[in-house]
N, C-alpha and C positions, 0 to 999 in steps of 0.2 A: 544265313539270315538276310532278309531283303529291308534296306534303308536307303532314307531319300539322301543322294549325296550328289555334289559336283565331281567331275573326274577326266581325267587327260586321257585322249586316244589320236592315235594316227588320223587325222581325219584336215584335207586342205580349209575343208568350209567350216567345221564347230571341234576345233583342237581340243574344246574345252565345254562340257555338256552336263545338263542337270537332271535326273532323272533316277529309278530305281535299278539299284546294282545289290548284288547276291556278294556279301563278306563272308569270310572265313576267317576260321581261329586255329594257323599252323603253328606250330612249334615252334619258339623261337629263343635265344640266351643273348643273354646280353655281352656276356665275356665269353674268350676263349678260357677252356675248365671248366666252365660252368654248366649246370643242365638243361638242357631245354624245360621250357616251359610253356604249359597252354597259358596265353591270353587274358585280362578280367576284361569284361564289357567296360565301354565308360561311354559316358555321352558329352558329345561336342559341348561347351558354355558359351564361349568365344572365339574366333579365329581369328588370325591376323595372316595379311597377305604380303609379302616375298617377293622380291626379284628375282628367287628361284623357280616362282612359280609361273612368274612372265616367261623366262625363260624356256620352261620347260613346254609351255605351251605354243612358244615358237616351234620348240623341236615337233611337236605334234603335227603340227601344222605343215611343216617338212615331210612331214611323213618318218621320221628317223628317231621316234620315241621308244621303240621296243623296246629296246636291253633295260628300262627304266620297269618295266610292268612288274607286278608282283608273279610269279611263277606260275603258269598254265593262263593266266589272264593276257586281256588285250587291251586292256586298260588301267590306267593308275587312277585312283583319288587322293588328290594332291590334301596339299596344309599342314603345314609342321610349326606352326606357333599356333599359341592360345593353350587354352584352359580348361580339362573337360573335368567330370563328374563322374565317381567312379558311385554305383547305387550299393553295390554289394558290403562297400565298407564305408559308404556315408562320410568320406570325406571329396575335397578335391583336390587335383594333382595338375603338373604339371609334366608332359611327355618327353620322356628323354628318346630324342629324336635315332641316336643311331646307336646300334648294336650290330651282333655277328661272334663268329668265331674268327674274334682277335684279339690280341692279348693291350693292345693302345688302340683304341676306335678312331683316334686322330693318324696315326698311319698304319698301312695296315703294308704285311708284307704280301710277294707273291702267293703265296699260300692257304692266305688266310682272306678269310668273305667279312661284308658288312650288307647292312639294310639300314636305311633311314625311312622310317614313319614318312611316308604323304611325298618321300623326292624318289626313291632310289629300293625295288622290290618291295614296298608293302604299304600298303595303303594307309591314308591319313586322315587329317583332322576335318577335313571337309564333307564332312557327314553326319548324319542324327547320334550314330553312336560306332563305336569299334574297337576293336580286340588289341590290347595292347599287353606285352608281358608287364607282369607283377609288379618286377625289381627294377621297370622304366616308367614309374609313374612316381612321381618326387612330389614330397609333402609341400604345402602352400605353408608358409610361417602363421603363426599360433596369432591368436586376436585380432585378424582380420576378417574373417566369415561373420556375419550379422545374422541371428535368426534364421540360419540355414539358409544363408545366401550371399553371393559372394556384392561387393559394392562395385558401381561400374569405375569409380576410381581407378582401382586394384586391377579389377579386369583389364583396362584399358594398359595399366602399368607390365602386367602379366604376359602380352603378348609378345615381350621381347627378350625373355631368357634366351630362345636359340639366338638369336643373332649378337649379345651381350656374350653370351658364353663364346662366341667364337671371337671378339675381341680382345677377351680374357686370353683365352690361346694366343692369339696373335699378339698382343704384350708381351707375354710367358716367351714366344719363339724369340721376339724381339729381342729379347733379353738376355736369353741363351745364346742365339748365333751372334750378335753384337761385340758380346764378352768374348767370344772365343774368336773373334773377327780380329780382334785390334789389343790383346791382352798384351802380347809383346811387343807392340810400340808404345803402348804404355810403360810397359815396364823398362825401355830403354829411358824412355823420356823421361821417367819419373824418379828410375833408381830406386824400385821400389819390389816388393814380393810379387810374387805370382797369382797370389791370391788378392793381394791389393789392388792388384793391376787388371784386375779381371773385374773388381766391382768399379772400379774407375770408369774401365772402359762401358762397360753395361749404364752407368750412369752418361757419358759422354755419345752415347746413342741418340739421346734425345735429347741435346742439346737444340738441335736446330729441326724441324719435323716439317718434313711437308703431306699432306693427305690429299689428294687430287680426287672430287669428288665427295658431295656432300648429302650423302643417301644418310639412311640412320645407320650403317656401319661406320659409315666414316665418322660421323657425328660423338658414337660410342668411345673410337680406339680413340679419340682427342681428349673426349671427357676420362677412359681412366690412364692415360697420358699425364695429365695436371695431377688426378689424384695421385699416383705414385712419384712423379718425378715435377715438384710443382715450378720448379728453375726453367724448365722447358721453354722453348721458341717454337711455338706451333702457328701452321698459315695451313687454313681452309681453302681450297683453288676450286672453283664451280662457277657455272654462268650466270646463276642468279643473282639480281640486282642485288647489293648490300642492306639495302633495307627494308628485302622481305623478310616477314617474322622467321622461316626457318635457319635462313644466315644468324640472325641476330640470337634467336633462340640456340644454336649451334656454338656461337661466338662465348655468348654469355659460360653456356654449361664448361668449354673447355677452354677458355680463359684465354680465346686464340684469335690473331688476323687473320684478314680476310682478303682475297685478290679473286676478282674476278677475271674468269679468261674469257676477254675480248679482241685477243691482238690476233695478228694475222699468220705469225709463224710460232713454233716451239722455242728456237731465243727469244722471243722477243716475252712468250710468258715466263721463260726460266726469268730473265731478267727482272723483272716485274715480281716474282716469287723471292728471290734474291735479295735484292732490296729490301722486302719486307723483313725475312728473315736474319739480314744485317749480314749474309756469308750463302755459301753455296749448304745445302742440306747432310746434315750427318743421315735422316734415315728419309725415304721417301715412300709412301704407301700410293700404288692405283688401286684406285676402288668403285673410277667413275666406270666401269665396264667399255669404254673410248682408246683404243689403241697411241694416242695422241699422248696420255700420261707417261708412255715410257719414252716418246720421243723427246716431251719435255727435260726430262731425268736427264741421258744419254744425251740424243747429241745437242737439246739444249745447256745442257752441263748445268742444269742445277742440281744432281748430285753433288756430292762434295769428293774428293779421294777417299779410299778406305768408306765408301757409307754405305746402306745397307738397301736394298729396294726389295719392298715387301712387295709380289703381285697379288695382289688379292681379289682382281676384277675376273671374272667367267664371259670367255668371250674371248677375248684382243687378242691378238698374236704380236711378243716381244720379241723385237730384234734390235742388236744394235752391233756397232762398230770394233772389233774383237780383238782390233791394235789397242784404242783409247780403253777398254774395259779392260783389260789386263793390266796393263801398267797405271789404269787409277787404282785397281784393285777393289772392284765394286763385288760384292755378293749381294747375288738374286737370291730370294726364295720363295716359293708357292707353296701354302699349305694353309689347308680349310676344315673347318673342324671342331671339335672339344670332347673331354675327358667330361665326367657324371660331376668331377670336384668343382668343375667352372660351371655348369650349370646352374648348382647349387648356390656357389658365389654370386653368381648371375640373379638368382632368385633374391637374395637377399640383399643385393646393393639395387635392382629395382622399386621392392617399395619403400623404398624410404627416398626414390626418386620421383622430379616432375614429368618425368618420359609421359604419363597419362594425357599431356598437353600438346603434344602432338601429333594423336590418335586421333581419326575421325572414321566416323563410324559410316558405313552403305547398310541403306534397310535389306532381309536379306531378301524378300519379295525382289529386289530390283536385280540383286545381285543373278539370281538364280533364273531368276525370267530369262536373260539371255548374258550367260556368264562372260562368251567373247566380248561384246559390247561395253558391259561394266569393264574388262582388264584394259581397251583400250581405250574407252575413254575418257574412264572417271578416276580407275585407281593407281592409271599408267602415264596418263594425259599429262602434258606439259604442266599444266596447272593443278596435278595432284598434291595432294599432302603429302608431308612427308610420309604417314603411317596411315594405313586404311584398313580397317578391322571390321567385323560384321559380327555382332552377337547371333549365334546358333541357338538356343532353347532360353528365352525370355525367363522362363521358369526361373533360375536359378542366379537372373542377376537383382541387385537392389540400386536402382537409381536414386 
Protein backbone atom coordinates (compact mmCIF):
# COMPACT_ATOMS: atom_id res chain seq x y z
CA UNK A 1 0.00 0.00 0.00
CA UNK A 2 1.48 3.49 -1.06
CA UNK A 3 1.16 6.47 1.92
CA UNK A 4 2.32 9.70 2.36
CA UNK A 5 4.96 9.41 5.19
CA UNK A 6 8.29 10.91 6.36
CA UNK A 7 11.25 8.34 6.53
CA UNK A 8 15.04 7.79 7.42
CA UNK A 9 17.54 6.77 4.74
CA UNK A 10 21.31 6.78 4.22
CA UNK A 11 21.48 9.97 2.43
CA UNK A 12 24.51 13.08 3.54
CA UNK A 13 22.07 15.85 2.20
CA UNK A 14 17.96 14.64 3.23
CA UNK A 15 18.73 11.91 6.07
CA UNK A 16 15.17 12.44 6.49
CA UNK A 17 12.59 12.73 3.48
CA UNK A 18 8.75 13.25 2.79
CA UNK A 19 7.12 11.59 0.17
CA UNK A 20 5.21 8.30 -1.09
CA UNK A 21 6.67 4.94 0.26
CA UNK A 22 5.04 1.29 -0.56
CA UNK A 23 4.18 -0.55 3.35
CA UNK A 24 3.85 -3.84 4.05
CA UNK A 25 2.10 -6.16 6.43
CA UNK A 26 4.70 -8.91 7.61
CA UNK A 27 4.24 -11.16 10.26
CA UNK A 28 5.09 -10.31 13.26
CA UNK A 29 4.51 -11.60 17.50
CA UNK A 30 4.97 -9.81 20.01
CA UNK A 31 6.40 -12.55 22.53
CA UNK A 32 8.55 -15.16 22.21
CA UNK A 33 5.69 -18.51 22.15
CA UNK A 34 3.50 -16.62 20.66
CA UNK A 35 2.08 -16.59 16.96
CA UNK A 36 2.82 -14.51 14.27
CA UNK A 37 0.44 -12.37 13.34
CA UNK A 38 -0.60 -10.17 10.25
CA UNK A 39 -1.00 -6.47 11.07
CA UNK A 40 -4.56 -4.34 11.61
CA UNK A 41 -4.24 -0.87 9.46
CA UNK A 42 -4.54 2.07 11.83
CA UNK A 43 -4.00 5.71 10.92
CA UNK A 44 -1.53 8.11 12.50
CA UNK A 45 -3.88 10.87 14.89
CA UNK A 46 -0.70 12.28 16.47
CA UNK A 47 2.79 11.97 16.59
CA UNK A 48 5.38 13.15 18.98
CA UNK A 49 9.06 13.58 18.08
CA UNK A 50 12.21 11.90 19.98
CA UNK A 51 15.67 12.11 20.58
CA UNK A 52 15.72 8.98 19.04
CA UNK A 53 14.53 10.21 16.14
CA UNK A 54 17.29 13.07 15.91
CA UNK A 55 19.52 10.57 16.47
CA UNK A 56 18.76 8.31 14.19
CA UNK A 57 18.78 10.74 11.39
CA UNK A 58 22.25 11.73 12.33
CA UNK A 59 23.08 8.09 11.62
CA UNK A 60 21.52 8.58 8.21
CA UNK A 61 23.25 11.16 7.43
CA UNK A 62 26.54 9.29 8.20
CA UNK A 63 25.47 7.06 5.87
CA UNK A 64 25.53 4.02 8.73
CA UNK A 65 21.58 3.67 9.23
CA UNK A 66 21.20 0.19 7.63
CA UNK A 67 20.88 -2.42 10.16
CA UNK A 68 17.99 -0.03 11.38
CA UNK A 69 15.68 -0.68 7.85
CA UNK A 70 12.97 -2.87 8.08
CA UNK A 71 13.96 -6.21 6.06
CA UNK A 72 14.58 -5.84 2.06
CA UNK A 73 13.89 -2.00 2.54
CA UNK A 74 16.37 0.98 2.30
CA UNK A 75 14.60 3.02 4.34
CA UNK A 76 12.89 3.39 7.70
CA UNK A 77 9.81 5.57 8.63
CA UNK A 78 10.61 6.75 11.75
CA UNK A 79 7.93 7.89 15.05
CA UNK A 80 7.19 5.81 17.81
CA UNK A 81 4.98 7.97 19.99
CA UNK A 82 1.47 9.18 19.61
CA UNK A 83 -1.87 7.94 18.95
CA UNK A 84 -3.35 6.26 15.89
CA UNK A 85 -6.86 5.05 14.97
CA UNK A 86 -7.51 1.71 14.29
CA UNK A 87 -10.91 1.97 11.47
CA UNK A 88 -11.60 -1.73 11.69
CA UNK A 89 -12.42 -1.71 15.38
CA UNK A 90 -13.55 1.92 15.73
CA UNK A 91 -11.51 2.47 18.61
CA UNK A 92 -8.01 4.30 19.34
CA UNK A 93 -4.91 2.79 20.71
CA UNK A 94 -1.78 3.45 21.68
CA UNK A 95 1.49 1.35 19.83
CA UNK A 96 3.36 -0.69 21.82
CA UNK A 97 6.39 0.04 20.33
CA UNK A 98 8.73 -3.23 20.63
CA UNK A 99 8.22 -6.68 20.06
CA UNK A 100 10.14 -10.13 18.64
CA UNK A 101 10.84 -13.42 19.45
CA UNK A 102 11.72 -12.83 23.14
CA UNK A 103 10.63 -13.85 26.12
CA UNK A 104 11.44 -9.94 28.16
CA UNK A 105 11.44 -7.18 25.31
CA UNK A 106 13.45 -5.11 27.84
CA UNK A 107 16.52 -7.59 27.44
CA UNK A 108 16.66 -9.86 25.07
CA UNK A 109 19.34 -12.66 24.92
CA UNK A 110 21.84 -13.76 22.12
CA UNK A 111 19.19 -15.73 20.48
CA UNK A 112 16.50 -14.12 20.59
CA UNK A 113 15.28 -10.87 18.05
CA UNK A 114 13.25 -7.59 18.57
CA UNK A 115 11.75 -4.86 16.36
CA UNK A 116 10.55 -1.41 17.54
CA UNK A 117 7.83 0.40 15.56
CA UNK A 118 9.34 3.62 13.66
CA UNK A 119 13.44 2.87 15.48
CA UNK A 120 14.60 -0.52 14.85
CA UNK A 121 13.31 -3.06 11.63
CA UNK A 122 9.69 -1.79 11.06
CA UNK A 123 8.36 1.06 10.12
CA UNK A 124 6.47 3.65 12.21
CA UNK A 125 4.08 6.36 13.23
CA UNK A 126 5.11 8.91 10.76
CA UNK A 127 2.78 8.19 8.18
CA UNK A 128 -1.09 8.39 7.06
CA UNK A 129 -1.58 4.92 8.20
CA UNK A 130 0.34 1.39 8.95
CA UNK A 131 0.25 -2.14 9.89
CA UNK A 132 0.75 -2.85 13.34
CA UNK A 133 0.11 -6.39 15.19
CA UNK A 134 -3.21 -6.76 17.04
CA UNK A 135 -1.96 -7.55 20.50
CA UNK A 136 0.56 -4.01 20.28
CA UNK A 137 -2.19 -1.72 20.03
CA UNK A 138 -3.30 -0.79 23.89
CA UNK A 139 -6.63 0.47 24.62
CA UNK A 140 -6.90 4.51 25.56
CA UNK A 141 -8.88 4.58 29.16
CA UNK A 142 -12.76 4.78 28.95
CA UNK A 143 -14.39 8.46 28.82
CA UNK A 144 -11.98 10.28 27.31
CA UNK A 145 -13.07 10.10 23.45
CA UNK A 146 -15.79 12.89 22.74
CA UNK A 147 -18.25 12.26 19.88
CA UNK A 148 -15.76 9.97 18.04
CA UNK A 149 -12.86 12.08 18.62
CA UNK A 150 -10.14 12.19 20.73
CA UNK A 151 -9.64 16.00 22.62
CA UNK A 152 -6.28 17.71 21.86
CA UNK A 153 -5.73 17.77 25.76
CA UNK A 154 -5.42 13.88 25.94
CA UNK A 155 -3.69 13.79 22.55
CA UNK A 156 -1.11 16.11 23.65
CA UNK A 157 -0.83 13.96 27.11
CA UNK A 158 -0.72 10.68 24.86
CA UNK A 159 2.36 11.30 23.17
CA UNK A 160 4.46 10.18 26.01
CA UNK A 161 3.56 6.55 27.09
CA UNK A 162 6.95 5.30 25.28
CA UNK A 163 9.22 7.54 26.95
CA UNK A 164 7.04 7.41 30.61
CA UNK A 165 7.05 3.69 30.25
CA UNK A 166 10.72 3.49 30.04
CA UNK A 167 11.12 5.53 33.12
CA UNK A 168 8.76 3.13 34.73
CA UNK A 169 11.51 0.45 33.81
CA UNK A 170 14.26 2.48 34.95
CA UNK A 171 12.61 2.99 38.62
CA UNK A 172 11.82 -0.91 38.48
CA UNK A 173 15.86 -1.46 37.53
CA UNK A 174 16.59 1.12 40.00
CA UNK A 175 15.08 -0.61 42.59
CA UNK A 176 16.17 -3.92 41.84
CA UNK A 177 19.95 -3.53 41.45
CA UNK A 178 20.03 -0.91 44.25
CA UNK A 179 18.51 -3.57 46.87
CA UNK A 180 20.80 -6.05 45.79
CA UNK A 181 23.83 -3.47 45.63
CA UNK A 182 23.93 -2.63 49.44
CA UNK A 183 21.37 -5.34 51.25
CA UNK A 184 24.24 -6.60 53.13
CA UNK A 185 25.62 -3.55 54.51
CA UNK A 186 22.48 -2.89 55.60
CA UNK A 187 21.99 -5.75 57.16
CA UNK A 188 25.46 -5.47 59.04
CA UNK A 189 24.54 -1.78 59.91
CA UNK A 190 21.12 -2.42 60.98
CA UNK A 191 21.16 -5.95 62.63
CA UNK A 192 18.42 -6.73 60.77
CA UNK A 193 16.81 -9.66 58.06
CA UNK A 194 17.51 -9.99 54.75
CA UNK A 195 14.57 -9.10 53.62
CA UNK A 196 14.44 -5.94 55.70
CA UNK A 197 17.59 -5.14 54.66
CA UNK A 198 16.84 -5.26 51.14
CA UNK A 199 13.73 -2.85 51.37
CA UNK A 200 15.92 -0.52 53.34
CA UNK A 201 18.34 -0.45 51.08
CA UNK A 202 15.97 -0.16 47.79
CA UNK A 203 14.65 2.85 49.90
CA UNK A 204 18.24 4.31 50.68
CA UNK A 205 18.69 4.46 46.81
CA UNK A 206 17.08 7.56 46.52
CA UNK A 207 17.80 9.28 49.22
CA UNK A 208 20.12 11.71 47.42
CA UNK A 209 19.30 11.61 43.22
CA UNK A 210 21.06 13.44 40.94
CA UNK A 211 19.66 13.45 36.91
CA UNK A 212 22.01 15.27 34.77
CA UNK A 213 20.07 16.53 32.04
CA UNK A 214 16.59 17.90 31.74
CA UNK A 215 14.99 16.33 28.41
CA UNK A 216 11.45 14.94 29.30
CA UNK A 217 13.10 11.70 30.28
CA UNK A 218 14.85 13.07 32.91
CA UNK A 219 11.85 15.30 33.77
CA UNK A 220 9.64 11.80 34.19
CA UNK A 221 12.22 9.43 36.42
CA UNK A 222 12.11 12.82 38.99
CA UNK A 223 8.55 12.98 38.83
CA UNK A 224 7.90 9.21 39.62
CA UNK A 225 10.96 9.40 41.95
CA UNK A 226 8.71 11.79 44.45
CA UNK A 227 5.72 9.74 43.69
CA UNK A 228 7.17 6.51 45.04
CA UNK A 229 9.84 7.58 47.40
CA UNK A 230 8.50 11.21 48.57
CA UNK A 231 11.66 11.64 51.28
CA UNK A 232 13.84 11.91 48.30
CA UNK A 233 16.66 14.54 47.56
CA UNK A 234 16.45 15.13 44.09
CA UNK A 235 18.77 17.92 41.95
CA UNK A 236 17.94 18.65 38.31
CA UNK A 237 21.82 19.70 36.59
CA UNK A 238 21.13 21.40 32.91
CA UNK A 239 22.17 24.57 31.41
CA UNK A 240 19.15 26.31 31.22
CA UNK A 241 18.67 29.38 33.18
CA UNK A 242 16.54 28.51 36.39
CA UNK A 243 13.79 30.55 35.42
CA UNK A 244 12.69 29.11 32.27
CA UNK A 245 9.32 27.72 32.36
CA UNK A 246 10.82 24.07 31.68
CA UNK A 247 13.11 24.10 34.80
CA UNK A 248 10.36 25.47 36.89
CA UNK A 249 7.77 23.30 35.32
CA UNK A 250 10.42 20.33 35.94
CA UNK A 251 11.20 21.48 39.46
CA UNK A 252 7.40 21.98 40.37
CA UNK A 253 6.21 18.32 38.95
CA UNK A 254 9.29 16.51 40.90
CA UNK A 255 9.50 18.47 43.87
CA UNK A 256 13.31 18.90 43.15
CA UNK A 257 16.53 21.43 42.95
CA UNK A 258 17.90 22.82 40.60
CA UNK A 259 21.84 23.58 39.50
CA UNK A 260 22.81 24.81 36.67
CA UNK A 261 26.00 23.75 34.99
CA UNK A 262 28.02 26.70 34.32
CA UNK A 263 31.42 25.97 35.93
CA UNK A 264 34.36 25.32 34.16
CA UNK A 265 35.49 21.90 35.28
CA UNK A 266 33.56 18.37 36.46
CA UNK A 267 34.61 19.28 40.47
CA UNK A 268 33.70 22.24 40.37
CA UNK A 269 29.85 21.00 39.20
CA UNK A 270 30.05 17.86 41.30
CA UNK A 271 30.66 20.46 43.98
CA UNK A 272 27.88 22.66 43.26
CA UNK A 273 25.64 19.39 42.95
CA UNK A 274 26.78 18.39 46.43
CA UNK A 275 25.94 21.20 48.16
CA UNK A 276 22.66 21.17 46.87
CA UNK A 277 22.13 17.75 47.71
CA UNK A 278 23.61 18.21 51.44
CA UNK A 279 26.11 14.80 50.72
CA UNK A 280 27.73 13.12 47.73
CA UNK A 281 24.70 11.14 45.49
CA UNK A 282 23.42 7.71 46.42
CA UNK A 283 22.14 7.20 42.69
CA UNK A 284 23.17 9.34 39.66
CA UNK A 285 21.24 9.19 36.32
CA UNK A 286 22.99 10.74 32.70
CA UNK A 287 20.43 11.42 30.46
CA UNK A 288 21.82 14.77 29.02
CA UNK A 289 23.33 12.56 25.91
CA UNK A 290 27.08 14.77 27.02
CA UNK A 291 29.95 12.54 27.99
CA UNK A 292 30.61 15.20 30.65
CA UNK A 293 27.85 13.56 33.12
CA UNK A 294 29.86 10.65 33.92
CA UNK A 295 32.90 12.69 34.47
CA UNK A 296 30.91 14.75 36.88
CA UNK A 297 29.86 11.39 38.79
CA UNK A 298 33.48 9.66 38.69
CA UNK A 299 36.07 11.78 38.90
CA UNK A 300 34.19 14.78 39.99
CA UNK A 301 33.14 12.39 42.84
CA UNK A 302 29.81 13.36 43.26
CA UNK A 303 28.77 9.84 43.43
CA UNK A 304 28.67 8.69 46.76
CA UNK A 305 30.42 5.05 47.88
CA UNK A 306 28.21 2.08 47.22
CA UNK A 307 25.89 4.41 44.69
CA UNK A 308 24.43 3.46 41.58
CA UNK A 309 24.92 5.22 38.08
CA UNK A 310 22.09 4.69 35.82
CA UNK A 311 23.59 5.37 31.95
CA UNK A 312 20.80 6.20 30.33
CA UNK A 313 22.18 8.79 27.59
CA UNK A 314 22.69 7.11 23.67
CA UNK A 315 25.72 8.57 22.64
CA UNK A 316 28.74 9.18 25.25
CA UNK A 317 31.42 6.94 25.86
CA UNK A 318 31.93 6.10 29.84
CA UNK A 319 35.03 5.79 31.30
CA UNK A 320 36.43 6.32 34.36
CA UNK A 321 39.36 5.42 36.91
CA UNK A 322 39.19 1.51 37.64
CA UNK A 323 41.43 2.07 41.10
CA UNK A 324 38.66 4.65 42.62
CA UNK A 325 35.54 2.49 41.18
CA UNK A 326 36.40 -0.55 42.73
CA UNK A 327 37.12 0.34 46.11
CA UNK A 328 34.14 3.06 46.12
CA UNK A 329 32.25 0.22 44.87
CA UNK A 330 30.01 2.08 42.32
CA UNK A 331 27.53 -0.03 39.93
CA UNK A 332 27.01 1.11 36.44
CA UNK A 333 24.04 -0.03 34.53
CA UNK A 334 22.61 0.61 30.88
CA UNK A 335 19.29 -0.62 30.04
CA UNK A 336 16.61 0.98 27.88
CA UNK A 337 13.31 -0.28 27.32
CA UNK A 338 9.81 -1.48 28.80
CA UNK A 339 7.61 -4.57 29.33
CA UNK A 340 3.43 -4.05 27.74
CA UNK A 341 2.76 -3.62 32.05
CA UNK A 342 4.68 -0.17 31.96
CA UNK A 343 3.22 1.06 29.12
CA UNK A 344 0.06 0.43 30.37
CA UNK A 345 1.07 2.19 33.80
CA UNK A 346 2.41 4.83 31.51
CA UNK A 347 -1.11 5.22 29.90
CA UNK A 348 -2.81 5.61 32.92
CA UNK A 349 -0.60 7.89 35.15
CA UNK A 350 -0.41 10.27 31.94
CA UNK A 351 -3.93 11.52 31.74
CA UNK A 352 -4.52 12.32 34.87
CA UNK A 353 -1.32 14.30 34.28
CA UNK A 354 -0.42 18.09 33.05
CA UNK A 355 2.48 16.65 30.75
CA UNK A 356 -0.17 18.24 27.78
CA UNK A 357 1.66 21.58 28.92
CA UNK A 358 4.49 21.01 27.64
CA UNK A 359 3.59 20.01 24.12
CA UNK A 360 3.81 22.23 21.38
CA UNK A 361 2.63 21.49 18.32
CA UNK A 362 4.69 22.11 14.35
CA UNK A 363 1.79 22.54 11.62
CA UNK A 364 2.50 19.43 9.60
CA UNK A 365 2.56 21.28 6.22
CA UNK A 366 5.86 22.75 7.80
CA UNK A 367 7.00 19.87 9.18
CA UNK A 368 6.94 17.80 5.88
CA UNK A 369 7.84 20.52 3.52
CA UNK A 370 11.40 20.09 4.51
CA UNK A 371 11.69 17.63 7.49
CA UNK A 372 15.67 18.15 7.98
CA UNK A 373 15.06 21.88 8.56
CA UNK A 374 12.10 21.56 10.94
CA UNK A 375 14.55 18.72 13.25
CA UNK A 376 17.24 21.19 13.21
CA UNK A 377 15.83 24.05 13.71
CA UNK A 378 12.72 24.26 15.34
CA UNK A 379 12.06 20.82 17.16
CA UNK A 380 16.00 20.46 18.01
CA UNK A 381 17.06 24.02 18.23
CA UNK A 382 18.46 25.46 21.31
CA UNK A 383 15.24 27.06 21.95
CA UNK A 384 12.96 24.20 21.35
CA UNK A 385 10.38 22.99 23.73
CA UNK A 386 10.67 20.60 25.69
CA UNK A 387 8.04 18.22 23.61
CA UNK A 388 7.10 18.85 19.86
CA UNK A 389 4.23 17.00 18.51
CA UNK A 390 2.54 17.52 15.03
CA UNK A 391 -1.24 16.19 14.67
CA UNK A 392 -1.34 13.65 11.59
CA UNK A 393 -5.22 13.48 10.37
CA UNK A 394 -7.05 16.60 11.84
CA UNK A 395 -9.97 14.34 11.46
CA UNK A 396 -9.99 12.69 14.54
CA UNK A 397 -8.84 15.39 17.13
CA UNK A 398 -11.27 17.70 19.02
CA UNK A 399 -9.91 21.09 19.90
Amino acid sequence: MNVKATYLQNDPVHPIAYGDINIENPLRRRLRGEEEKEGVLAKTVIAGFCGTDYTLMKMGRDGVLSAKFPPGQNRLINGHEGVVYVPSQDRFAIVLIRGGNSYDPTRYTEEETYFEYGCDGADGLFSDCNYYNPDMLLPIPDGIVKDGKLPLEYAKKLVFPDPYACMIFQLERMEDLGSAHNFRVVMAREKCSEEEARQIAKKETFDRVVIFGLGTTGMFLGDLIRQNYPEAKIVFVARSEEESPKVQFAKEQAGAEYVRNIYNTPEETAQAICEKLGGRATAFVGSSGAGIEAEVAFAGKALANNGIYNSFSLGPQLSFDTMPFGFQNHLIFSSINFRQAHMEKAIELLVKSRYDEIVELIDKDEFTQDPVDAYINKIYSKGAPLKTAVIWNEEYICR
